[in-house]
C-alpha positions as CSV (number, residue, x, y, z in Angstrom):
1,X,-49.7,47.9,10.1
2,X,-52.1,46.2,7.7
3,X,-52.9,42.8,5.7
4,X,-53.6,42.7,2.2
5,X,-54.9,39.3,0.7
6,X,-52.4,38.2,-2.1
7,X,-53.1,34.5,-2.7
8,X,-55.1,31.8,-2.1
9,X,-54.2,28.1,-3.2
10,X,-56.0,24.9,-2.6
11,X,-54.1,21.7,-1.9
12,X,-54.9,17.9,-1.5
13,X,-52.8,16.9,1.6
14,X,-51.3,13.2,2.7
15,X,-50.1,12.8,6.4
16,X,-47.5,10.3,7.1
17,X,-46.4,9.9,10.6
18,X,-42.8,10.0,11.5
19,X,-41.0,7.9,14.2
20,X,-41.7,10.5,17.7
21,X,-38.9,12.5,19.1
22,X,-37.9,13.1,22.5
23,X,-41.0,11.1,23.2
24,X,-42.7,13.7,20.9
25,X,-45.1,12.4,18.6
26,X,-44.0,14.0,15.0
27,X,-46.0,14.4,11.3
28,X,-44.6,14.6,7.5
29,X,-48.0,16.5,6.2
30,X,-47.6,17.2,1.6
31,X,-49.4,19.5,0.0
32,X,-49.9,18.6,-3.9
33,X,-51.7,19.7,-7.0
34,X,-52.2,22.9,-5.2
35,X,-54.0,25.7,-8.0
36,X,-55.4,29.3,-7.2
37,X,-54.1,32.3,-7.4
38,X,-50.9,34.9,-5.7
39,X,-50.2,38.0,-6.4
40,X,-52.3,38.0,-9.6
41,X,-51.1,35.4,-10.8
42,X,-52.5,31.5,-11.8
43,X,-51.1,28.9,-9.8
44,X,-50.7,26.4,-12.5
45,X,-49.0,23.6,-9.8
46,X,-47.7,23.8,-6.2
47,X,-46.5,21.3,-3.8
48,X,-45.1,21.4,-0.5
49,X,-44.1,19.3,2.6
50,X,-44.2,20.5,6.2
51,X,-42.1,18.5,9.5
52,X,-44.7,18.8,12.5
53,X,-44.4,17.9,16.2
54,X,-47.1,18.2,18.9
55,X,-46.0,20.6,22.1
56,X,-46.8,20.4,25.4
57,X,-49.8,22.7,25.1
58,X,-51.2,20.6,22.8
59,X,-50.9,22.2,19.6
60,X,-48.8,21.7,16.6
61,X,-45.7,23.6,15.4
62,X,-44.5,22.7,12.1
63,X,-41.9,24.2,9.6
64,X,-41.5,23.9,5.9
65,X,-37.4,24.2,5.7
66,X,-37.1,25.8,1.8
67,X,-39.4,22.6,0.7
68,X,-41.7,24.0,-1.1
69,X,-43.0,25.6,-4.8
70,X,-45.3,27.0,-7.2
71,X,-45.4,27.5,-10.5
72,X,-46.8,30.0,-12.4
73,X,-46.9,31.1,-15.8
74,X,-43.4,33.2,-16.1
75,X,-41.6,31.0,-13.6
76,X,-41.8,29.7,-10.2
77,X,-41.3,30.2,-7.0
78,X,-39.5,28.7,-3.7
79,X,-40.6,28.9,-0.5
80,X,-40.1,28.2,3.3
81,X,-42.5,28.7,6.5
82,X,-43.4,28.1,10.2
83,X,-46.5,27.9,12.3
84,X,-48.9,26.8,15.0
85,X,-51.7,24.4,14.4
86,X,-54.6,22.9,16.7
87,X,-57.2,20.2,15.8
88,X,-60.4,21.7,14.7
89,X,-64.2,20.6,15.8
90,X,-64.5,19.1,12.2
91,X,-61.9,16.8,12.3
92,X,-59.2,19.2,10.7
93,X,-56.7,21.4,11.9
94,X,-56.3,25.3,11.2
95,X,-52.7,26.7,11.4
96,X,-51.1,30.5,11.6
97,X,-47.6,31.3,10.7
98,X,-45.0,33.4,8.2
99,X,-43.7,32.5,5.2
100,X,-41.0,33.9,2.7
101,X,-40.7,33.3,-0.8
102,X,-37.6,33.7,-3.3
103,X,-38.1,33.7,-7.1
104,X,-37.0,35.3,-10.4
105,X,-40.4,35.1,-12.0
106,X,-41.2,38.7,-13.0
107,X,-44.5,38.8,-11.7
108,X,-43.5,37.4,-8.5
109,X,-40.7,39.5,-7.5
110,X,-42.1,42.0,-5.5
111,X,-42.8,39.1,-2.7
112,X,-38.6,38.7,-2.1
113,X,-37.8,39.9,1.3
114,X,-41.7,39.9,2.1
115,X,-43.1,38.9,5.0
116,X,-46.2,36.9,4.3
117,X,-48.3,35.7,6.6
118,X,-51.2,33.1,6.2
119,X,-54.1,30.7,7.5
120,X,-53.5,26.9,6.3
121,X,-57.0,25.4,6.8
122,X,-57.5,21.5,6.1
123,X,-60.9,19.7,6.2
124,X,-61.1,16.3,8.0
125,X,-60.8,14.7,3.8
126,X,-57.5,16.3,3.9
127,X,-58.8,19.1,1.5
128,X,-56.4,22.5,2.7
129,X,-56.7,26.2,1.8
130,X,-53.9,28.1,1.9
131,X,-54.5,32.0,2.3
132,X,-51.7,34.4,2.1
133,X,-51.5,38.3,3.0
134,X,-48.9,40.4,3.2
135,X,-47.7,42.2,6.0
136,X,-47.1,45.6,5.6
């Protein structure tokens, strides 16, 4: 089993907090005006919003339920995720999970039915760096 690097997009990120949940505390985080690159390809736009909800451990799990998108230059792309996140010493929080995408952009095709895993990095600003590799 091996990674290979297929994307990298950059995002500017809001955080709104949601009312708490099972006395739960919970988080709307959006991603916007992402640009980078996947699979090749320039990320002309990309936005996304993830749920999160603090556990008992103290970290984060989060979920982006089919909310997200990119756009690229034959198309677009859908996508939905899951992960973990913990605070960082910075001020930020770094966060591990899966995600699948579903297009019909040509050059984007081969990532249906992929599992593709990633590291979601955010700066105390808000500033996040998404890195995608697939899983193979």
């Amino acid at each position: 089993m091996s990674l290979k690097r297929i994307g990298s997009i950059k995002y500017t990120t809001t955080l709104r907090v949601l009312p708490a949940q099972d006395g739960k505390p919970r988080l709307e985080v959006t991603g916007f005006g992402g640009s980078g690159d996947l699979n090749g390809n320039k990320v002309i736009d990309s936005s996304s919003t993830y749920n999160a909800w603090l556990r008992s451990d103290g970290n984060w799990q989060g979920e982006c339920p089919n909310s997200g998108i990119i756009f690229v230059e034959d198309g677009m792309v859908t996508f939905s995720a899951t992960g973990i996140g913990s605070p960082t010493e910075d001020g930020g929080n770094s966060w591990k999970g899966v995600t699948y995408f579903e297009t019909s952009a040509p050059s984007l095709a081969q990532l249906n039915g992929k599992c593709i895993v990633y590291n979601w990095d955010v700066d105390a600003q808000g500033v996040a760096v998404w890195e995608l590799f697939e899983y193979s």
